[in-house]
KOLVO-201229 format. One record per residue (C-alpha): residue number from 1; z, y, x. Coordinates in nm, 4 decimals, decimal comma, m for minus. Last residue first. Layout:
N
<pt><num>NUM</num><z>Z</z><y>Y</y><x>X</x></pt>
...
This chain:
195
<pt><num>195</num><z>8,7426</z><y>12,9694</y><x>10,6477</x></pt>
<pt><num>194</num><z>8,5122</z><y>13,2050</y><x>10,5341</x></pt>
<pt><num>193</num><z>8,3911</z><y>13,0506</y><x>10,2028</x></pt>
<pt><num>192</num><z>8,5881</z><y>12,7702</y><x>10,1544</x></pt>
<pt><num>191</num><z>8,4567</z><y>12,3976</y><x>10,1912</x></pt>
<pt><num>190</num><z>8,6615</z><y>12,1128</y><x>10,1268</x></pt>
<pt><num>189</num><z>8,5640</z><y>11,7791</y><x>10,2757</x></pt>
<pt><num>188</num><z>8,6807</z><y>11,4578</y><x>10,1328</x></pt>
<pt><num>187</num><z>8,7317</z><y>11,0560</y><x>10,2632</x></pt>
<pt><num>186</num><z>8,7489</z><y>10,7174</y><x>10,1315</x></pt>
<pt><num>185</num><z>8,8581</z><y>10,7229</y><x>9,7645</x></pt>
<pt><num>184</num><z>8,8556</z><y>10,3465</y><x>9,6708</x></pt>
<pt><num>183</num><z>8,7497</z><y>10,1745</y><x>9,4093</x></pt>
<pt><num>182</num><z>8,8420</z><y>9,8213</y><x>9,3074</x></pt>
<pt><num>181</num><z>8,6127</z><y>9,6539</y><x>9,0221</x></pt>
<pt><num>180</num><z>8,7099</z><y>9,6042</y><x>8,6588</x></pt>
<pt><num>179</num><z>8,5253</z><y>9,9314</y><x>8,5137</x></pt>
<pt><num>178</num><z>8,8309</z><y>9,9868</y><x>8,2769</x></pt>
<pt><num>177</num><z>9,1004</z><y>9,8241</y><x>8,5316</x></pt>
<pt><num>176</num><z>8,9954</z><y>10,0349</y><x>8,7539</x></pt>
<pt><num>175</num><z>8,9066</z><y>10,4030</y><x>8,6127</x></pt>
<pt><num>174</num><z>9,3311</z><y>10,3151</y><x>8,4874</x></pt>
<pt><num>173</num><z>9,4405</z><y>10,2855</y><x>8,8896</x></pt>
<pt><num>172</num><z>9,2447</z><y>10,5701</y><x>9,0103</x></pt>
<pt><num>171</num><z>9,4021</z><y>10,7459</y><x>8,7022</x></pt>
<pt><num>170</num><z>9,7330</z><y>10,6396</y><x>8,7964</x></pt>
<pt><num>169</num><z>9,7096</z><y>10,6624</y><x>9,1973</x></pt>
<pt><num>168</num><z>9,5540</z><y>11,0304</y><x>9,0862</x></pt>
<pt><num>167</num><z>9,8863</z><y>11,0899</y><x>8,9225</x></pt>
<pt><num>166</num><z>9,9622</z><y>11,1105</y><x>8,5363</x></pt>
<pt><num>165</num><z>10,1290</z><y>11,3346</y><x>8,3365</x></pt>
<pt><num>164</num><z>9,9343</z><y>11,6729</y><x>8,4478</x></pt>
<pt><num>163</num><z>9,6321</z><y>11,5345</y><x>8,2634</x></pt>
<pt><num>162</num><z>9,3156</z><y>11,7761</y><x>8,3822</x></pt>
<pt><num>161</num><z>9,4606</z><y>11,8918</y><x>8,7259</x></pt>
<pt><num>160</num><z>9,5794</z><y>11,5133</y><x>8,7565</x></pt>
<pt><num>159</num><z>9,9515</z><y>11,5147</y><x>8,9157</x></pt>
<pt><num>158</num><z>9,8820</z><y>11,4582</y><x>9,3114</x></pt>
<pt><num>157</num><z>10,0264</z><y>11,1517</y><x>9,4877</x></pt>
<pt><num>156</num><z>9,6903</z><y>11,0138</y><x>9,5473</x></pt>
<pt><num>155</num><z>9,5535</z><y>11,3991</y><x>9,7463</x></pt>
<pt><num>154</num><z>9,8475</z><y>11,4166</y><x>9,9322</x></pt>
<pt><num>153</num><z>9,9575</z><y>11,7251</y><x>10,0796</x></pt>
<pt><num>152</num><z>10,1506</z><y>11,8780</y><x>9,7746</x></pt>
<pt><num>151</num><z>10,2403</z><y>11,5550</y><x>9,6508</x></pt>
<pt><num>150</num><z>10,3387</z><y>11,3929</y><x>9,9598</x></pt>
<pt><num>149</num><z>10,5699</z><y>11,7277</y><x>10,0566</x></pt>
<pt><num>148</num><z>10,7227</z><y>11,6433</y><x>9,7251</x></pt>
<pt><num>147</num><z>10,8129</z><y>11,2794</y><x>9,8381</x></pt>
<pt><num>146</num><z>10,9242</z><y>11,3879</y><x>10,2040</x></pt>
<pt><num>145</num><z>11,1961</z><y>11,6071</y><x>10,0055</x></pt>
<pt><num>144</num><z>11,2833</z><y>11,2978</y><x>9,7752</x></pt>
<pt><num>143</num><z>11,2726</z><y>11,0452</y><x>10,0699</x></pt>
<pt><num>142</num><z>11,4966</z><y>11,2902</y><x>10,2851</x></pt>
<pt><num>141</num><z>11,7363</z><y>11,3582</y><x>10,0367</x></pt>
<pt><num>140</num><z>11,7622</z><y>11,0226</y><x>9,9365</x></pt>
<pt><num>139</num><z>11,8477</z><y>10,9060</y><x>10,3293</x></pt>
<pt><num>138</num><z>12,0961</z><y>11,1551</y><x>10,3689</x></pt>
<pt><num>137</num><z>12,2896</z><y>11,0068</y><x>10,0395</x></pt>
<pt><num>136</num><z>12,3037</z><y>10,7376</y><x>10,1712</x></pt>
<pt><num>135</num><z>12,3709</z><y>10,8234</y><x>10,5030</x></pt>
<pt><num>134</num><z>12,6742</z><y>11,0460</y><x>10,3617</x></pt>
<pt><num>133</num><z>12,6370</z><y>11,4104</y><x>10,4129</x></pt>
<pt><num>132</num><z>12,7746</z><y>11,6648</y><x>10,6678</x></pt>
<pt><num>131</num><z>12,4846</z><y>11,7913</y><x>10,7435</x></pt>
<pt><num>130</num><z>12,1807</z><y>11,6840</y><x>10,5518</x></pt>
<pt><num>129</num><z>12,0533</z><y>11,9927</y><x>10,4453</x></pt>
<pt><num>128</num><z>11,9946</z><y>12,1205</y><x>10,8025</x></pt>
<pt><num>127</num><z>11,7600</z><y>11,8116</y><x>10,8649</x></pt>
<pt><num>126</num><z>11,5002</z><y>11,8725</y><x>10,5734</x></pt>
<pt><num>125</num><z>11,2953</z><y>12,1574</y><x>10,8015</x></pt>
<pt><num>124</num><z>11,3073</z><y>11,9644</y><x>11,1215</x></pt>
<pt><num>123</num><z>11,1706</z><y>11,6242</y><x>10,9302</x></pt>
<pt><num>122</num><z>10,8949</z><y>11,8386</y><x>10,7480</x></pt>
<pt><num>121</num><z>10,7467</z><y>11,8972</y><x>11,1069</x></pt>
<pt><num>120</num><z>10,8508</z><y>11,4861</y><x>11,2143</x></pt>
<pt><num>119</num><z>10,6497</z><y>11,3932</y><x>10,9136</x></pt>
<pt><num>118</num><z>10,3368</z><y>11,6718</y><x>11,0012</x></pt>
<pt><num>117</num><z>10,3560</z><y>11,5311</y><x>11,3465</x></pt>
<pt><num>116</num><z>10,3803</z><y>11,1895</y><x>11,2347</x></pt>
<pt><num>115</num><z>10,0391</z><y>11,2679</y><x>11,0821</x></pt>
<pt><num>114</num><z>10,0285</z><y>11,1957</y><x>10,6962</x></pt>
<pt><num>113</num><z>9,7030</z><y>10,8729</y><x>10,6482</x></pt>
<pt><num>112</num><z>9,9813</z><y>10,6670</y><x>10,5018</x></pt>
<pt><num>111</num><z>10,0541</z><y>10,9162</y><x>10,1921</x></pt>
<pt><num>110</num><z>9,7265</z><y>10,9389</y><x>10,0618</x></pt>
<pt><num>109</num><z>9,3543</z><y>11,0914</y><x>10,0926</x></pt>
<pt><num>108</num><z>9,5002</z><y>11,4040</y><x>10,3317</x></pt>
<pt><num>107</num><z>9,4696</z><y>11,7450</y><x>10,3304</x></pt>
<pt><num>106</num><z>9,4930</z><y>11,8704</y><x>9,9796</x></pt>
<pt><num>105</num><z>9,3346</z><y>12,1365</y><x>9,8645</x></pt>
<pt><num>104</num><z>9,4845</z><y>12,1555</y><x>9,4852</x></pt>
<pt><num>103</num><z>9,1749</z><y>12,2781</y><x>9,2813</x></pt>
<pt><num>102</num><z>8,8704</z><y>12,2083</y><x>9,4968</x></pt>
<pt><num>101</num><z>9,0232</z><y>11,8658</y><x>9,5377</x></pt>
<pt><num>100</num><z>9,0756</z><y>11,8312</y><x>9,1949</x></pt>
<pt><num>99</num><z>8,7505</z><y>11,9207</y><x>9,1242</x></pt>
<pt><num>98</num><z>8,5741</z><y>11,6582</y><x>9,3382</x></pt>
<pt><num>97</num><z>8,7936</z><y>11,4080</y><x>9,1724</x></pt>
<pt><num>96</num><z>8,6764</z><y>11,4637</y><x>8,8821</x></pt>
<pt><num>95</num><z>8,3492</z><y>11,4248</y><x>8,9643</x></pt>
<pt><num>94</num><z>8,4104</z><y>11,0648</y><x>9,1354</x></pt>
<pt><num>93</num><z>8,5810</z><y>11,0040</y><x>8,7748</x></pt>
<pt><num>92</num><z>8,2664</z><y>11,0936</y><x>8,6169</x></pt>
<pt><num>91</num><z>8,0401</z><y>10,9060</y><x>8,8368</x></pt>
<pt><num>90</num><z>8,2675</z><y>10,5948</y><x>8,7969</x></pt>
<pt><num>89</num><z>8,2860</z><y>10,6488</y><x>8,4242</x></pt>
<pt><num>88</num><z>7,8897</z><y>10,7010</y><x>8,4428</x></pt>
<pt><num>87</num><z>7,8217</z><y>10,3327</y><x>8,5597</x></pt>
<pt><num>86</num><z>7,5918</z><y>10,3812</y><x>8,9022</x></pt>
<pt><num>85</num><z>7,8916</z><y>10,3198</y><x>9,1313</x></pt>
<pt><num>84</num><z>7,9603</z><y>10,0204</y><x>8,9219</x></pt>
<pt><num>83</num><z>7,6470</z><y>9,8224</y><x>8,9047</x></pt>
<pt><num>82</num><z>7,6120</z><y>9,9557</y><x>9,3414</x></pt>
<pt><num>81</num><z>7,8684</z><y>9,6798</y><x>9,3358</x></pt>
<pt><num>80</num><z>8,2717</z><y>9,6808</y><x>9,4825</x></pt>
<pt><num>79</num><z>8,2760</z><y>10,0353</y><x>9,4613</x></pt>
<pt><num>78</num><z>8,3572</z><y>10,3655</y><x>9,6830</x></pt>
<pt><num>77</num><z>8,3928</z><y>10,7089</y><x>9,6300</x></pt>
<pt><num>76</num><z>8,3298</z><y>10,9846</y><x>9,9302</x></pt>
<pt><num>75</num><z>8,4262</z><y>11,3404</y><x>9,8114</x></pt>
<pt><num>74</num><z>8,2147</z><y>11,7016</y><x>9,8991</x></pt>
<pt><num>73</num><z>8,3503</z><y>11,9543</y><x>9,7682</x></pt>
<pt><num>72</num><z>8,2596</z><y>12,3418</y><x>9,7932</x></pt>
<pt><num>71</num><z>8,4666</z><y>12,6933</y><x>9,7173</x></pt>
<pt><num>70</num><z>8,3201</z><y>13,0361</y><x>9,7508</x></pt>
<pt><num>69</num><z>7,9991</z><y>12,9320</y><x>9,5408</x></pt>
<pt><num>68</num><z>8,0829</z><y>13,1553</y><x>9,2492</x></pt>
<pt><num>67</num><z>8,4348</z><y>13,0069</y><x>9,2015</x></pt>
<pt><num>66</num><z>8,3470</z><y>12,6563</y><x>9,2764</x></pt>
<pt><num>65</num><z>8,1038</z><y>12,4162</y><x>9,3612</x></pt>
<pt><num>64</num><z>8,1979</z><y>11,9908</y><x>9,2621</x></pt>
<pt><num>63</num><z>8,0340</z><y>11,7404</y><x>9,4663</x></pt>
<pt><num>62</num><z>8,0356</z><y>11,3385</y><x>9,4566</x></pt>
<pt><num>61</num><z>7,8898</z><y>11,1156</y><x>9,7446</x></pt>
<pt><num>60</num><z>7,8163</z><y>10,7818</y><x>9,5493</x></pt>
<pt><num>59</num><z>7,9389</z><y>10,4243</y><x>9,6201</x></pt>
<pt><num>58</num><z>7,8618</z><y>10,1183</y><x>9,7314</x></pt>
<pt><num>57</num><z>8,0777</z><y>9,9640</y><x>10,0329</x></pt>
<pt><num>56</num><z>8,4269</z><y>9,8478</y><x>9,8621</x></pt>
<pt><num>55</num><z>8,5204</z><y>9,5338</y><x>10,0755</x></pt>
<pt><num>54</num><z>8,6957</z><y>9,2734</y><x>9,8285</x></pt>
<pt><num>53</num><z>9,0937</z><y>9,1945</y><x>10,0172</x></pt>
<pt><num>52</num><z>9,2670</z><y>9,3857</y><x>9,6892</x></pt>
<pt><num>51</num><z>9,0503</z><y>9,2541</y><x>9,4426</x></pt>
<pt><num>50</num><z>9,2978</z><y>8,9764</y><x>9,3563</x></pt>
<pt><num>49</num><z>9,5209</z><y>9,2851</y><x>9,2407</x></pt>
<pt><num>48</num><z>9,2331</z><y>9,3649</y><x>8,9483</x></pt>
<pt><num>47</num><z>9,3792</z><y>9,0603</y><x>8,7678</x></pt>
<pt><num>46</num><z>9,4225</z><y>9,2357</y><x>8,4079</x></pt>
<pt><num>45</num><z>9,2863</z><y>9,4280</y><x>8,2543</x></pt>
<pt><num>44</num><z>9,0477</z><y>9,1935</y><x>8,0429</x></pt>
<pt><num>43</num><z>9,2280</z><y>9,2634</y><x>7,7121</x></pt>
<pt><num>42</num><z>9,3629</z><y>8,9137</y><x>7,7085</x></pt>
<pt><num>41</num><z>9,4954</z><y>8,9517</y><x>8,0111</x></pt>
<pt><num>40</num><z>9,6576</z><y>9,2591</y><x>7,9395</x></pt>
<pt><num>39</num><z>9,8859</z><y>9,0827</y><x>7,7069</x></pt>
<pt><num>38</num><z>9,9550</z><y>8,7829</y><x>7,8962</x></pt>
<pt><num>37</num><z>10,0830</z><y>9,0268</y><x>8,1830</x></pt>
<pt><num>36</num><z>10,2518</z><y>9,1790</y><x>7,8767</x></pt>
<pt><num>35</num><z>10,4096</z><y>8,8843</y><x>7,7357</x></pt>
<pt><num>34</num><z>10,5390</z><y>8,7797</y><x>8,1180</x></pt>
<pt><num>33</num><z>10,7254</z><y>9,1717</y><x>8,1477</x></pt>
<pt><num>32</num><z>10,8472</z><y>9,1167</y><x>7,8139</x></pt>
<pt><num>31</num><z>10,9235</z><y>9,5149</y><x>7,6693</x></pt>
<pt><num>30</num><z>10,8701</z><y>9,4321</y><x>7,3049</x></pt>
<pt><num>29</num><z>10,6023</z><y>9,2853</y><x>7,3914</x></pt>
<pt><num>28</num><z>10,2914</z><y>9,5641</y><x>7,2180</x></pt>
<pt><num>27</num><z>10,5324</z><y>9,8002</y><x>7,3787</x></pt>
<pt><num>26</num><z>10,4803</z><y>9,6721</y><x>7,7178</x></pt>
<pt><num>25</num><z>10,1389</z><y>9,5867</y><x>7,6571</x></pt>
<pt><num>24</num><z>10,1025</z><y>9,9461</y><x>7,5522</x></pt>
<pt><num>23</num><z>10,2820</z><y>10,0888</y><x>7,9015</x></pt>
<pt><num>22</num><z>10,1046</z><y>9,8749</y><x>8,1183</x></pt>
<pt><num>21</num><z>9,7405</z><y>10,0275</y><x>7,9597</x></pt>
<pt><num>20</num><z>9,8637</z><y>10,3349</y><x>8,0340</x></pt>
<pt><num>19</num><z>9,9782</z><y>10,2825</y><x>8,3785</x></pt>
<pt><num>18</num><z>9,6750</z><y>10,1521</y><x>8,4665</x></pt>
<pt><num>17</num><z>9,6241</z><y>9,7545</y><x>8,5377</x></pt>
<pt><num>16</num><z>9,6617</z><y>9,5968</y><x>8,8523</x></pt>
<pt><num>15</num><z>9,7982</z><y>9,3225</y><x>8,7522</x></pt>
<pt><num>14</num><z>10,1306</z><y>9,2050</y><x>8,9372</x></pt>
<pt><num>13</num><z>10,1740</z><y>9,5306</y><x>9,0788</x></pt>
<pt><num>12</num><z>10,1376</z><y>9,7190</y><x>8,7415</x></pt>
<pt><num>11</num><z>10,3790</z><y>9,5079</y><x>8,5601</x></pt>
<pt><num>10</num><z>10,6393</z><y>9,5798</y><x>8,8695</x></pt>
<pt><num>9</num><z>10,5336</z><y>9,9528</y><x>8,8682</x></pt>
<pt><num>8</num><z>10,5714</z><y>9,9562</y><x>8,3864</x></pt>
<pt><num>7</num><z>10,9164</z><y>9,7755</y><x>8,4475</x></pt>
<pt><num>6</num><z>11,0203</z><y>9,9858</y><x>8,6791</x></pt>
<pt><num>5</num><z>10,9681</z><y>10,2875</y><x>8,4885</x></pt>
<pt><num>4</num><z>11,1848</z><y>10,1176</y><x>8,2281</x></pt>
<pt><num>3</num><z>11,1380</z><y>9,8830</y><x>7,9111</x></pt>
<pt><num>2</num><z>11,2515</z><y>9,7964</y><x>7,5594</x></pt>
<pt><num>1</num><z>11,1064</z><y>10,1590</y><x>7,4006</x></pt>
């Protein structure tokens, strides 16, 4: 292996493409960020960045009952073209989603949605540690502890139920670059029984 984590975000950023498919171009070059964007280009992957600004307004309503009926999802999942939201990798991916939810309950979509009174919660908590320590050190302390609140809390920063190795961003990310449209998890309700 010729290439680092960083290599596989940066190669990522400039295409869009899913971690998996960053890592094999990355082997398939020998670890040249250039050969790779080349790489996934001619695999179609790549490119899915200049989709950023595209509105995503089709979509389906996805919903995944657990447990005997004690647990209910209901997830929002957005395309570029009602095409897409009627492919069945989008429908299965929207499903998938649904059960993580039910699985992991997580409160928010990603990381920017967290309240700042959540943040300045978690920031009482994580204080104490820092006593005494260099800023710079401070400062990774904080980002790491905030980081695994994210992951609890955060339904994008979440290891797949199914595939522990990769996050929702990833598979988001990789459902992507396969149907070649931007989708977008807008918004979730999770039901429990009594609650």
């Amino acid at each position: 292996m010729n290439f680092t984590v960083a290599d596989i975000q940066n190669l990522r950023e400039k295409t869009g493409a899913g971690i998996m498919d960053c890592k094999e171009a990355l082997n398939a070059s020998s670890g040249n960020i250039e050969q790779a964007v080349i790489h996934l280009r001619k695999k179609g992957l790549a490119g899915l960045v200049d989709r950023g600004n595209k509105d995503s307004k089709e979509g389906i309503v996805a919903h995944y009952i657990h447990a005997g009926g004690k647990i209910g999802v209901l997830v929002e999942v957005n395309a570029e073209t009602d095409f897409v939201a009627k492919n069945e990798i989008f429908r299965s991916f929207a499903h998938d989603i649904a059960i993580q939810i039910a699985a992991t309950n997580p409160q928010f979509v990603s990381s920017d949605q967290v309240t700042q009174e959540i943040i300045n919660r978690e920031m009482e908590v994580i204080a104490p540690t820092l006593i005494g320590k260099p800023q710079q050190i401070a400062e990774k302390i904080t980002k790491g502890k905030l980081d695994k609140v994210f992951k609890e809390i955060c339904l994008m920063e979440q290891p797949f139920v199914k595939n522990p190795d990769m996050t929702i961003k990833d598979l988001l990310g990789d459902i992507a670059s396969k149907i070649g449209e931007k989708i977008v998890i807008k918004r979730f309700c999770r039901f429990v029984v009594g609650e």
